[in-house]
C-alpha positions as CSV (number, residue, x, y, z in Angstrom):
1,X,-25.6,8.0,-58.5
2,X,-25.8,7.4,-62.2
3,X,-29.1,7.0,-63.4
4,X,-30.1,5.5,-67.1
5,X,-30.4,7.5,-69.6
6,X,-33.5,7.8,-72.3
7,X,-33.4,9.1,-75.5
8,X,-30.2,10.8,-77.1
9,X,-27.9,12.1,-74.9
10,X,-28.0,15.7,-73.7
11,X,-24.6,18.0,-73.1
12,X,-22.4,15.8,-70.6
13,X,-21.5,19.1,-69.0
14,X,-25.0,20.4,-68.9
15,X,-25.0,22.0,-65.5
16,X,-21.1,22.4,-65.0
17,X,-21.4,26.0,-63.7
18,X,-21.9,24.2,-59.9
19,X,-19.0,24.8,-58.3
20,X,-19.1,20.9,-56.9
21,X,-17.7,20.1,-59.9
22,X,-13.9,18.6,-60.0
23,X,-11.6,20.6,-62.1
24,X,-10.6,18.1,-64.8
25,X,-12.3,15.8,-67.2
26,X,-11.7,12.5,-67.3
27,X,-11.6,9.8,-70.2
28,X,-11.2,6.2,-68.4
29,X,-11.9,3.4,-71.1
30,X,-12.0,-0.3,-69.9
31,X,-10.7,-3.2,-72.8
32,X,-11.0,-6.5,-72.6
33,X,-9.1,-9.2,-75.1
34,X,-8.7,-5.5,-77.4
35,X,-12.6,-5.1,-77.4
36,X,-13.3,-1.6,-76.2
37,X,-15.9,-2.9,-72.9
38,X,-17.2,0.5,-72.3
39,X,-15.9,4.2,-70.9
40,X,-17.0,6.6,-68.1
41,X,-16.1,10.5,-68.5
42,X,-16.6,12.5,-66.0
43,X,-15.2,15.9,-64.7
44,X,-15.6,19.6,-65.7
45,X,-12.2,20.1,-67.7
46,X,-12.1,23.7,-66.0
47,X,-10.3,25.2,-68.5
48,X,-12.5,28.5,-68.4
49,X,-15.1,29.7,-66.8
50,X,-18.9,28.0,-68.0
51,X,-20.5,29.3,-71.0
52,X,-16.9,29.9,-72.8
53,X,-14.9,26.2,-72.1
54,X,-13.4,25.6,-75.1
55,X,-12.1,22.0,-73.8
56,X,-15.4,21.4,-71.9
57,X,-17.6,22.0,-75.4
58,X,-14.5,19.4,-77.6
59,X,-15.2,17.0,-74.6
60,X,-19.0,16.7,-74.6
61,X,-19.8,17.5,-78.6
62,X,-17.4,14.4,-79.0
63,X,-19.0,11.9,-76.0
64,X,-22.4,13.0,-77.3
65,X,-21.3,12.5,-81.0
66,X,-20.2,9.0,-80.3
67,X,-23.0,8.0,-77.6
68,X,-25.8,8.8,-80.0
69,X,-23.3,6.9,-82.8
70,X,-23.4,3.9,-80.5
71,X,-26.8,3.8,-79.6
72,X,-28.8,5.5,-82.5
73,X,-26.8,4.9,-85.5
74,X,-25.2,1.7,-84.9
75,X,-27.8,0.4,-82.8
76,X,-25.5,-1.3,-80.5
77,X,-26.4,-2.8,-76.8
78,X,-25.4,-0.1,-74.8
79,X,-25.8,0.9,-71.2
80,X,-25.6,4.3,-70.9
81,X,-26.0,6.3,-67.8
82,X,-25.9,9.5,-67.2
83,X,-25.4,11.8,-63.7
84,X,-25.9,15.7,-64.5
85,X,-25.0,16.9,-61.7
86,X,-21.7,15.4,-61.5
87,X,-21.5,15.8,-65.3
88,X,-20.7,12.1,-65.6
89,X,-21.7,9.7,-68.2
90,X,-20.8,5.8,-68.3
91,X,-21.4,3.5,-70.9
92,X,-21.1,0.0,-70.9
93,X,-20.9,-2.1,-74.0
94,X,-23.4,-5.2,-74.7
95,X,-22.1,-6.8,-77.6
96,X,-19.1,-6.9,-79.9
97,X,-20.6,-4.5,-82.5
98,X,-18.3,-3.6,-85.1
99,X,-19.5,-0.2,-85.2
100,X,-19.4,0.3,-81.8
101,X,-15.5,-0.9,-81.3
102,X,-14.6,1.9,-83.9
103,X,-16.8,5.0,-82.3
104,X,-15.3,4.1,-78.7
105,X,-11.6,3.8,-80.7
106,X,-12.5,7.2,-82.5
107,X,-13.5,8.7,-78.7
108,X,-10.3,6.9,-77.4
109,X,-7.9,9.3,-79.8
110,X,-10.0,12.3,-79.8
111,X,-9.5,12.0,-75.8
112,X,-5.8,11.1,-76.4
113,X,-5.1,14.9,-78.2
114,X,-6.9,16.7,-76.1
115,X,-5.4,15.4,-73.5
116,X,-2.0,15.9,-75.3
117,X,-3.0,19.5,-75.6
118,X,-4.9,20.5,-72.5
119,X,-2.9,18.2,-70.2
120,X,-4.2,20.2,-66.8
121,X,-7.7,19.9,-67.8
122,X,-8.1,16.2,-69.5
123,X,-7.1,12.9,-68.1
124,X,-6.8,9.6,-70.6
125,X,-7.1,6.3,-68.8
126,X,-7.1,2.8,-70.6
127,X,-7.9,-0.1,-68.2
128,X,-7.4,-3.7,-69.4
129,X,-10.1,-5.8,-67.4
């Protein structure tokens, strides 16, 4: 079960040597009237092993880039919740900050290439709610 995070973010993949862990990340943003709502990632990419995952380190060094943009820097109403041990974060958006739309666009096509390049190990979902 996600529980709510305090503070900035740490690594979403910190712990993602368990061997619980599924074998692709995944990206699954929700929209609604072309407002970005929120997004959940979730998933070791399992490109290579722990320690030396190149697609694992883009992954989490770009949630946690935009999280702590969303939260710290922006100061938008955010929701963000955070499950280590299934290396899962989900963030819901509170408000229609500016700021906010374009960090969760920017995570939206940095999600898009690497799923473009590393198509076995990264999934891209939009939902329309």
């Amino acid at each position: 079960e996600l529980q709510k995070a305090s503070g900035p973010q740490t690594a979403l993949h910190k712990g993602s040597d368990r061997k619980d862990l599924g074998v692709m990340t995944i990206f699954e943003f929700k929209k609604c009237g072309g407002l970005y709502t929120g997004f959940t990632v979730k998933g070791h990419s399992g490109h290579a092993a722990s320690g030396s995952d190149i697609v694992c380190a883009a992954a989490s060094s770009a949630v946690e880039t935009v999280v702590n943009g969303i939260t710290d820097a922006a100061k938008a109403k955010a929701n963000v919740r955070v499950d280590e041990h299934n290396a899962a974060i989900e963030v819901v958006l509170q408000d229609e900050s500016p700021a906010a739309q374009i960090l969760a666009e920017a995570l939206y096509i940095q999600a898009g290439r690497l799923s473009g390049e590393y198509p076995k190990s990264v999934k891209l979902i939009l939902l329309e709610v």
